[in-house]
C-alpha positions as CSV (number, residue, x, y, z in Angstrom):
1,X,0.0,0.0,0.0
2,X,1.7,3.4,-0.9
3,X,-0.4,5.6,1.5
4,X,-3.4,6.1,3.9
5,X,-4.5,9.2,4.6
6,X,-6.9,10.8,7.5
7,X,-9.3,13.5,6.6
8,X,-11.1,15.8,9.1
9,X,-14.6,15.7,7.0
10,X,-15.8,19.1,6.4
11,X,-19.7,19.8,4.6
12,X,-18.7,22.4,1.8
13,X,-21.3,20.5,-0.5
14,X,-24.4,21.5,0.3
15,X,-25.9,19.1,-2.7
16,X,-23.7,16.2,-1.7
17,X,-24.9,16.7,1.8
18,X,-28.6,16.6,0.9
19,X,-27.6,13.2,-1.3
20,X,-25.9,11.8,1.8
21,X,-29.1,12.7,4.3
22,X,-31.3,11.3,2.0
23,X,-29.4,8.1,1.3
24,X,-29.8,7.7,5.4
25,X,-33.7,7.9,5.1
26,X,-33.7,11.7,6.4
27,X,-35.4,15.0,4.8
28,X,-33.3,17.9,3.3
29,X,-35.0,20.8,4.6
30,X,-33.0,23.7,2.8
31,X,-31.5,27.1,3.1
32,X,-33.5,28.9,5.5
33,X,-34.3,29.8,9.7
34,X,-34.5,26.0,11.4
35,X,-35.7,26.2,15.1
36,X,-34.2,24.2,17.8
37,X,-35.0,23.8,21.2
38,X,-32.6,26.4,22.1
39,X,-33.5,28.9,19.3
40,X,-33.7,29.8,15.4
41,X,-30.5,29.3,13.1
42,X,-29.8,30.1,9.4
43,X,-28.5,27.7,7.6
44,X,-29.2,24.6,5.5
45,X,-31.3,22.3,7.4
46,X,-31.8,18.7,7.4
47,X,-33.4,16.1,10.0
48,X,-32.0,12.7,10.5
49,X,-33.8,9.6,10.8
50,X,-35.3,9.9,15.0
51,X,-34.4,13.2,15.4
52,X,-36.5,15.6,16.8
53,X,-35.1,18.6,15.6
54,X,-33.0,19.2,12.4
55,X,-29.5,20.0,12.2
56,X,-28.2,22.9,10.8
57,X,-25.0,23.6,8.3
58,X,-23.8,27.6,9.3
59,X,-22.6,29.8,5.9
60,X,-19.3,29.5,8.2
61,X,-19.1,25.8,8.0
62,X,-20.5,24.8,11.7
63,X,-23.0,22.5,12.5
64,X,-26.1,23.3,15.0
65,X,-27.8,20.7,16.1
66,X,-30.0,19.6,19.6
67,X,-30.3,15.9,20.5
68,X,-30.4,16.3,24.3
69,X,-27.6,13.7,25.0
70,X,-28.9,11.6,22.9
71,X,-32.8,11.5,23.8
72,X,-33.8,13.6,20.8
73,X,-31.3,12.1,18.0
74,X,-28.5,9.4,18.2
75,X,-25.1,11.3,17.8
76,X,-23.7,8.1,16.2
77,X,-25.6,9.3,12.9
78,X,-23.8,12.3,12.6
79,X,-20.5,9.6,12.3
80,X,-22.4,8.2,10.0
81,X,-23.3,11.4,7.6
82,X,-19.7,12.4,8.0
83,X,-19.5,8.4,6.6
84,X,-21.9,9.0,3.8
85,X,-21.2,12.4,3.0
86,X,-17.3,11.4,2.3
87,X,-18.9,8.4,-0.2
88,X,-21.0,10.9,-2.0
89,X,-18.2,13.6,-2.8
90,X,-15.6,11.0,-3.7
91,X,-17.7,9.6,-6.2
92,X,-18.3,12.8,-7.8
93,X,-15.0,13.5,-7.9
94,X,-14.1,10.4,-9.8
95,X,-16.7,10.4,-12.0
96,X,-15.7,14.2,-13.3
97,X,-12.0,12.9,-13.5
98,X,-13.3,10.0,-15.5
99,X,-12.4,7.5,-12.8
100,X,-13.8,3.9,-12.5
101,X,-15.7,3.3,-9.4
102,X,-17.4,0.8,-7.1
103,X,-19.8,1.7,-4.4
104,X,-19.6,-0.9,-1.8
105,X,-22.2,-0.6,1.7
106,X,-19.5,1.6,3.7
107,X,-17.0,1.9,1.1
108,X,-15.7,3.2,-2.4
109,X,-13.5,2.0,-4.3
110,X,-11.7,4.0,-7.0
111,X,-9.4,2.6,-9.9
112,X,-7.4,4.6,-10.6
113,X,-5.7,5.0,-14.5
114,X,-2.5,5.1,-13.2
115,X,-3.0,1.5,-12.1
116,X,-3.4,2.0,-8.0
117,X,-6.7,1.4,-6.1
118,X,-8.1,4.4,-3.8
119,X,-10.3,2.9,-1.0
120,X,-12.5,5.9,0.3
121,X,-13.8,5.3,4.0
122,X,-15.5,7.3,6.8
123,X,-11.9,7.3,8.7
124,X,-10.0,8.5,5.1
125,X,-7.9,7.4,1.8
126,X,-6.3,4.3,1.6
127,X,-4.4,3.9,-1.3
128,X,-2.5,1.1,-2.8
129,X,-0.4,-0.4,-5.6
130,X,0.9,2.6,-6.9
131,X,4.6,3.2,-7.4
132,X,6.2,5.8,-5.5
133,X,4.8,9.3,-4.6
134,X,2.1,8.6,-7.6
135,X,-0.4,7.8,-5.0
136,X,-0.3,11.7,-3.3
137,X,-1.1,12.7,-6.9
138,X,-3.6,10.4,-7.2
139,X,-5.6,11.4,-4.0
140,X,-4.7,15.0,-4.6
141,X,-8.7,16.0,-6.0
142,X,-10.4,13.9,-3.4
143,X,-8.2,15.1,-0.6
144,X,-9.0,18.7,-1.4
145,X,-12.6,17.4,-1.7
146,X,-13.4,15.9,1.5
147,X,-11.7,18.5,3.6
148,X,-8.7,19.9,6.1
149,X,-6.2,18.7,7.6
150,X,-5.0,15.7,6.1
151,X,-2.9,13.5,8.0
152,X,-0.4,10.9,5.8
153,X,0.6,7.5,6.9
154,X,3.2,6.6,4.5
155,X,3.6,2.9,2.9
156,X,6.7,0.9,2.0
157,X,5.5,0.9,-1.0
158,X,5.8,5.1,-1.2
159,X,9.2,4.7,-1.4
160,X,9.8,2.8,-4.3
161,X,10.7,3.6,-7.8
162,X,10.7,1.8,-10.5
163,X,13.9,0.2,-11.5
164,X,16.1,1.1,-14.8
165,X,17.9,-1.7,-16.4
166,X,21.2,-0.2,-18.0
167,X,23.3,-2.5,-20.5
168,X,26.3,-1.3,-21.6
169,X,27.9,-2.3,-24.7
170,X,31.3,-3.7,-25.9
C-alpha cells in the first residue's frame, strides 16, 4: 500500500450533503431559519432519521444541532453522515475525472488510471499499488474534496521507484 491518509470531514457540498441525508432515510430541509429547542438558526437544514429537531449547516461551516444527549437524535448518525457524505463527494469527484468506481455498503472503491486502487472510507484514503509518490497525486482531487487537515501515513510501498535496467555495450 503506498499511503493512507486521514481526513477531518468538512460539509462544503451543500448538494452532496442533501444526497448523503437522503441516502440515510432523512429529509433535506433547505436554506432557510431551522428552530431548535434552544432557538432559530440560518443555515441549510436537514433532519435525520429519530431526530427531533434538524441539524443545521452555518454559511461559516458549523453545524447546529439539539439531540439532548442523545434523547432527541443518536449522535452516532452524525458519524455516519460524516461516513456518507465522504462516499457521496468522492464519487463525484471520480466520475468528473473519468475515474472507475465501485460503491460498496461503507465503502468506495476507485481505480485509478494510473494502475493504484483508492479505497474511500469514513476514517479516510487508503491507497495502494501505486509506485512511488504517484499515489499523493492520485488522492490530490479527493483530498481537497473531503476537507482539512490531512494526516499521511506513509507505505513501504511510497518509497519505491521503478527500477532502470542499463546494458552497456562492448
Amino acid at each position: 500500500m503506498s499511503h493512507t491518509t486521514k481526513i477531518k470531514v468538512e460539509f462544503r457540498d451543500k448538494d452532496k450533503l442533501g444526497k448523503a441525508v437522503e441516502a440515510m432515510g432523512g429529509k433535506v430541509l433547505g436554506e432557510g431559519s431551522h428552530r431548535l429547542y434552544g432557538g432559530t438558526y440560518e443555515g441549510f437544514g436537514f433532519k435525520l432519521p429519530g431526530w427531533n429537531y434538524p441539524c443545521i449547516l452555518a454559511a461559516d461551516g458549523s453545524l447546529s444541532y439539539d439531540n439532548f444527549s442523545g434523547s432527541w437524535g443518536d449522535i452516532r448518525q452524525l458519524d455516519a453522515l460524516k461516513g456518507e457524505y465522504a462516499l457521496q463527494v468522492a464519487e463525484s469527484v471520480a466520475m468528473a475525472q473519468g475515474w472507475i468506481s465501485e460503491r460498496l455498503a461503507d465503502r468506495l472503491v476507485i481505480h485509478h488510471p494510473d494502475g493504484g486502487d483508492i479505497v474511500v472510507t469514513a476514517a479516510g484514503l487508503d491507497a495502494s499499488q501505486f509506485m512511488g509518490a504517484d499515489c499523493v497525486q492520485a488522492c490530490a482531487a479527493l483530498e481537497q474534496a473531503l476537507g482539512s487537515q490531512p494526516e499521511r501515513m506513509l507505505k513501504a510501498e511510497y518509497f519505491n521507484r521503478p527500477q532502470e535496467i542499463i546494458i552497456k555495450g562492448e
